[in-house]
KOLMARNU-382408 format. One record per residue (C-alpha): residue number from 1; residue in one letter; x, y, z. Coordinates in steps of 0.5 Angstrom, whole numbers, plus 500, padded with zeros to 3 digits. Last residue first. Layout:
num  residu  c1  c2  c3
NUM  A  X  Y  Z
...
This chain:
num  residu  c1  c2  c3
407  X  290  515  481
406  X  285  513  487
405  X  285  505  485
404  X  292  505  484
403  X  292  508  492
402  X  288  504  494
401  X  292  497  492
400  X  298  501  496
399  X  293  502  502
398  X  290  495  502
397  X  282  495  501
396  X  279  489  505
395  X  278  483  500
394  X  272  479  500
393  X  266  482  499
392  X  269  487  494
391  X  272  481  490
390  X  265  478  491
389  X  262  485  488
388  X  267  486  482
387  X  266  478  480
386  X  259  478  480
385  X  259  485  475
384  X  264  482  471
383  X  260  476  471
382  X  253  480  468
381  X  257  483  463
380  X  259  477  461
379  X  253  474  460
378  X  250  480  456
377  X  256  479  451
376  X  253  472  451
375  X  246  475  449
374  X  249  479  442
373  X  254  473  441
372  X  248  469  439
371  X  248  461  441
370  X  242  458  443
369  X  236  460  438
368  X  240  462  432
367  X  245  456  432
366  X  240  452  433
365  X  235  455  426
364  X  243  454  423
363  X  242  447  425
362  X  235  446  423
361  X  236  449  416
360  X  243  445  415
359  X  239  439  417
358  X  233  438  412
357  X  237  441  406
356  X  243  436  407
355  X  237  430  408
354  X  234  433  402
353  X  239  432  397
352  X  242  425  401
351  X  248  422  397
350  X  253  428  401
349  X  250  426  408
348  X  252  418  407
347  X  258  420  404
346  X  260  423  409
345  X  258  419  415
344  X  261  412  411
343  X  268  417  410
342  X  268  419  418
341  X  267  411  419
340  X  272  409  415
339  X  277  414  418
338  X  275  412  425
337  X  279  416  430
336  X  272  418  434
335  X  267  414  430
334  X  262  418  426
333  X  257  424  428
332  X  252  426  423
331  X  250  433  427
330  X  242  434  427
329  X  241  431  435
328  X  244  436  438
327  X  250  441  434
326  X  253  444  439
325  X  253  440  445
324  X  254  433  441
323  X  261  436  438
322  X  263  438  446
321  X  262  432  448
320  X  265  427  442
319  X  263  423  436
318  X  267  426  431
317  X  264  431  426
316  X  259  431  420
315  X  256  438  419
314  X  250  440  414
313  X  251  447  413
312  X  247  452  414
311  X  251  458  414
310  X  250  458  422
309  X  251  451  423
308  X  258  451  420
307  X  260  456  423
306  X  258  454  429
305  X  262  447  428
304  X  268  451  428
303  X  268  454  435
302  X  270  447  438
301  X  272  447  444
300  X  278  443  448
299  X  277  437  453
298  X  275  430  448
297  X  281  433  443
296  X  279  429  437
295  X  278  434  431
294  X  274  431  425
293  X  270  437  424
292  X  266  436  416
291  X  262  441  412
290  X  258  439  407
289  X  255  442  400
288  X  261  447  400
287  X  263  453  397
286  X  259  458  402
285  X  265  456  406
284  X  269  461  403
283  X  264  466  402
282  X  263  466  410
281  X  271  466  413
280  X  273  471  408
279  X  273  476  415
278  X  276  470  419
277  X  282  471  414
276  X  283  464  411
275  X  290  461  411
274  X  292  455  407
273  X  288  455  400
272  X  289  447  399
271  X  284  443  395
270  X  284  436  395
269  X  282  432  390
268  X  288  431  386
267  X  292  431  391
266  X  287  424  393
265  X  292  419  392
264  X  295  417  399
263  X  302  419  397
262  X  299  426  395
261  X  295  428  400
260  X  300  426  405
259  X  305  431  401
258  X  300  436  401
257  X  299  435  408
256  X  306  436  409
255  X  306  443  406
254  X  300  446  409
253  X  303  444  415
252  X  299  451  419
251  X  295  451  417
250  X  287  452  414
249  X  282  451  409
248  X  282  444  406
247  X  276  444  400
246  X  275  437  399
245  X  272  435  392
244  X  267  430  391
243  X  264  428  383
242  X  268  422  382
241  X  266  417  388
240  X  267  410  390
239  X  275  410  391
238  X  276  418  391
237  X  271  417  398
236  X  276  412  401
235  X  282  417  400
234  X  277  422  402
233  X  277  417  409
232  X  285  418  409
231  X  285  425  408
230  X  280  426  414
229  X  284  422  418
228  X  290  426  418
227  X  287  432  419
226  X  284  430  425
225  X  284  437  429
224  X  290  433  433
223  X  293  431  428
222  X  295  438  425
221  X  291  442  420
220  X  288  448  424
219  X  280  451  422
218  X  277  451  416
217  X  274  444  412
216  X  269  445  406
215  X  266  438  403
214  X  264  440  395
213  X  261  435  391
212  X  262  437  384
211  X  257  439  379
210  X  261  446  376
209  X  268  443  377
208  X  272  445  382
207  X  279  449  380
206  X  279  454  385
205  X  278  460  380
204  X  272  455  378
203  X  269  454  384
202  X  269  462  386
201  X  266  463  380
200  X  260  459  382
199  X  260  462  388
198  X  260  469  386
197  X  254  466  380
196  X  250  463  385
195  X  250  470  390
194  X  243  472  388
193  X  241  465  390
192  X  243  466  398
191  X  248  463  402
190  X  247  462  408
189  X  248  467  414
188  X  255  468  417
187  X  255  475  418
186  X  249  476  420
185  X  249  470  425
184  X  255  472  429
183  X  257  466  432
182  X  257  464  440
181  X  262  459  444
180  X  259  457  450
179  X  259  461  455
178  X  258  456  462
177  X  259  460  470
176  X  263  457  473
175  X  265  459  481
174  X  258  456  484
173  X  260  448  481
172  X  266  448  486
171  X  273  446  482
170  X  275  438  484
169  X  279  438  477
168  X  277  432  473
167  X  269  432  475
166  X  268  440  477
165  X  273  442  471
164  X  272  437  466
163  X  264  438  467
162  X  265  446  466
161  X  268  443  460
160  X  263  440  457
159  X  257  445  459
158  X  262  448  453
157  X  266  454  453
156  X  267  456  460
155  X  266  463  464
154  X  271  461  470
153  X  270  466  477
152  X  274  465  483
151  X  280  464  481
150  X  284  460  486
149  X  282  454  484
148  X  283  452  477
147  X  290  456  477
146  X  292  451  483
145  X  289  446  478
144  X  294  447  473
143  X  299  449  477
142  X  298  441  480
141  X  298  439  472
140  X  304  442  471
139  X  308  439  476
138  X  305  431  475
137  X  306  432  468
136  X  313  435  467
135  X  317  429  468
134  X  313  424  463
133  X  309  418  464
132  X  302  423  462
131  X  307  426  457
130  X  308  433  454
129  X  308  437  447
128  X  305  432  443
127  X  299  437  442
126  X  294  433  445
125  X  298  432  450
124  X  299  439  451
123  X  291  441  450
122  X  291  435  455
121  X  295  439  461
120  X  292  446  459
119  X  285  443  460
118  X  280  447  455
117  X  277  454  454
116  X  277  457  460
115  X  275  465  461
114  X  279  466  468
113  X  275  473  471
112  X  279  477  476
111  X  277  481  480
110  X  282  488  480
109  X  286  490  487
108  X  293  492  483
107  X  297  488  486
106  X  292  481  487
105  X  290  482  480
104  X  297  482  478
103  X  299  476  480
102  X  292  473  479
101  X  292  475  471
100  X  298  472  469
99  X  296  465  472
98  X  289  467  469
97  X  293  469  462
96  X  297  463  462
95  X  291  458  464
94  X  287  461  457
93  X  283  467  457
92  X  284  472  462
91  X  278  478  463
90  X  282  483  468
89  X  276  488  471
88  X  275  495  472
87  X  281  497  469
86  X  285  505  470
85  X  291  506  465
84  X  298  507  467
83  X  300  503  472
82  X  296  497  469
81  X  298  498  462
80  X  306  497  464
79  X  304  491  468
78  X  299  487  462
77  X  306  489  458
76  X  311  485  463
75  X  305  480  464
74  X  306  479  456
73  X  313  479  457
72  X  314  473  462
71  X  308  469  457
70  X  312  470  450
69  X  318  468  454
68  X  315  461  457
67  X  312  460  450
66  X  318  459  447
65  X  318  452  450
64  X  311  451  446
63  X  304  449  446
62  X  299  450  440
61  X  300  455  435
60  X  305  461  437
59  X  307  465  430
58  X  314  467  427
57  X  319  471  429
56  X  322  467  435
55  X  329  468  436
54  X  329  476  436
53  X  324  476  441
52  X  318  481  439
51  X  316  486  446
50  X  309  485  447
49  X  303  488  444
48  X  297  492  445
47  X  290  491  441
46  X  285  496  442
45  X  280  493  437
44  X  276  496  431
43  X  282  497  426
42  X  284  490  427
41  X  292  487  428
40  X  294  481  426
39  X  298  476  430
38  X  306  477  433
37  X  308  480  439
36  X  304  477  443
35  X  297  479  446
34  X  294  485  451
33  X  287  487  450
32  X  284  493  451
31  X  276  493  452
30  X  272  499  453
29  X  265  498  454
28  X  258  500  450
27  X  254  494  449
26  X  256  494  442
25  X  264  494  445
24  X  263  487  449
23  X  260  485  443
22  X  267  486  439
21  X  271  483  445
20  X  267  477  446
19  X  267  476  438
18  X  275  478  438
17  X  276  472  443
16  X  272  467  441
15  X  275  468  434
14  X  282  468  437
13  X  280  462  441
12  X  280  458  434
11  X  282  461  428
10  X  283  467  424
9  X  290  469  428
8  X  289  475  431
7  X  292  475  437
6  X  299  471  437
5  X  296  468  443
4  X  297  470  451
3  X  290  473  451
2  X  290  478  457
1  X  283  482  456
């Protein structure tokens, strides 16, 4: 797997990733992943990574100029691995490891399977790194397309992303192959009675009294996952409640979010524990009552809300296609960018008992019926499997090509 992110860093592509790798492995298949210099290792996966570049020490989040020089080393690192070792398929998430993963494919004759997780160009839109009337737009988003293209084979992560790719990118519907994000049920199951007494200890170390509300947020803090609005629609929950608490678990920005916190009157509400290892991911949503996704990208996925469904949590997101997809009729949607409308949401579902009850049951019994990493896994095979014999059917054997295969 080429995956140009500081894997493993507990949030978003990083957790399809290792899930995809570690049900791969169950089903008895060697992965290798070739990431950035910085993330955390696990004991569990063959991770390899680049070389560091002394002016860049810290983590990759989102797009970057410092980007282009993690991706120059990590095709480095993807070659070095090729001429020693034997693969049978080059699984590249993102356009960065497809484009990467193309070049490479080509020289040592392995199919390539692009696992697509949003449009490049609007994930930097959305990240304010880039322009729609800007120089680089038009450029990136014909490589972008050219990327799309020649791929023959793309695993998606949302129906709605297949859409973006066959509606906005002109792609031909029989190279996708749609693989929602899954979650691990056993893992991320609800909270029991026997664990009553942890959870209310846990509260309290928190600092969140016995009886309160408690409205759980894990992911990334930044405007595009609506961080923004979500305290400002608690600013608007403070005013007619108490009794509720938002736990906010994530970064980066914990510090300036705090100082927003702050100015908008609800610091005193609003728990910050920054980053949350994936593995301690389960307990500490367990914490809430409700849970909350107000992330605005109408393109890229959203891994969260299964989470949240797995636990059996009620979950109010933003309206968008991929938010429907996931939680169907039992999510609580509120107005895309509307503060006042993710507050009225809230608090509707945290005065109603019965109705947090009735849609975290039916949420998690979704999440076990559609979206379990142990039949996705399977799906992946089967596309390896496709994308080996069209490559055998496409291509006849170059003598250099052959002699890497025959080493």
């Amino acid at each position: 797997m080429i995956a140009p992110t500081s894997f493993f860093a507990d949030y978003g592509c990083h957790v399809r990733i290792l899930e995809e790798a570690r049900a791969l492995q169950r089903l008895g298949h060697r992965v290798t992943i070739a990431t950035y210099r910085n993330g955390r290792d696990l004991p569990d996966l063959d991770i390899r990574r680049t070389l560091p570049i002394p002016w860049r020490q810290h983590y990759e989040v989102g797009s970057s100029r410092h980007k282009l020089a993690f991706d120059a080393l990590l095709g480095a690192k993807m070659l070095q691995i090729l001429l020693t070792e034997r693969f049978d398929v080059i699984h590249a998430h993102l356009h960065e490891g497809a484009l990467i993963g193309l070049v490479l494919g080509r020289m040592f004759g392995l199919p390539v399977v692009f696992d697509f997780q949003g449009s490049l160009t609007e994930e930097m839109i959305d990240h304010r790194f880039l322009r729609r009337d800007g120089l680089f737009y038009a450029p990136l988003r014909k490589l972008e397309t050219w990327i799309d293209h020649a791929v023959p084979l793309i695993l998606t992560s949302s129906t709605n992303a297949e859409r973006i790719l066959v509606d906005e990118f002109g792609c031909n519907p029989a190279q996708i192959r749609p693989l929602p994000d899954c979650v691990d049920l056993t893992t991320f199951a609800p909270a029991t009675e026997a664990e009553g007494a942890q959870r209310r200890a846990e509260r309290q170390r928190l600092g969140i009294p016995a009886d309160a509300a408690v409205i759980v947020y894990l992911g990334l803090l930044a405007p595009y996952q609506g961080t923004d609005l979500l305290l400002q629609a608690m600013r608007r929950i403070c005013a007619q409640r108490s009794d509720v608490y938002l736990l906010l678990m994530g970064f980066p920005n914990v510090e300036p979010y705090r100082l927003m916190a702050e100015q908008v009157g609800v610091a005193d509400r609003v728990i910050f524990t920054g980053r949350i290892p994936y593995e301690q991911a389960p307990a500490y949503l367990k914490l809430g009552d409700v849970a909350v996704a107000p992330k605005l990208s109408l393109t890229e996925g959203a891994g969260k809300l299964l989470n949240y469904m797995a636990l059996g949590l009620p979950t109010v997101a933003f309206d968008t296609p991929v938010a429907r997809e996931y939680l169907g009729p039992w999510g609580v949607y509120a107005e895309r960018g509307s503060a006042e409308s993710l507050a009225d949401k809230l608090m509707r579902v945290l005065e109603d008992r019965v109705m947090q009850r009735h849609l975290g049951e039916q949420l998690r019994q979704r999440a076990a019926e559609h979206y379990d990493w142990n039949h996705a896994a399977r799906q992946v095979v089967d596309a390896y499997m496709e994308a080996l014999e069209g490559y055998r059917r496409r291509k006849t054997p170059h003598p250099q090509i052959q002699s890497v295969d025959q080493r």
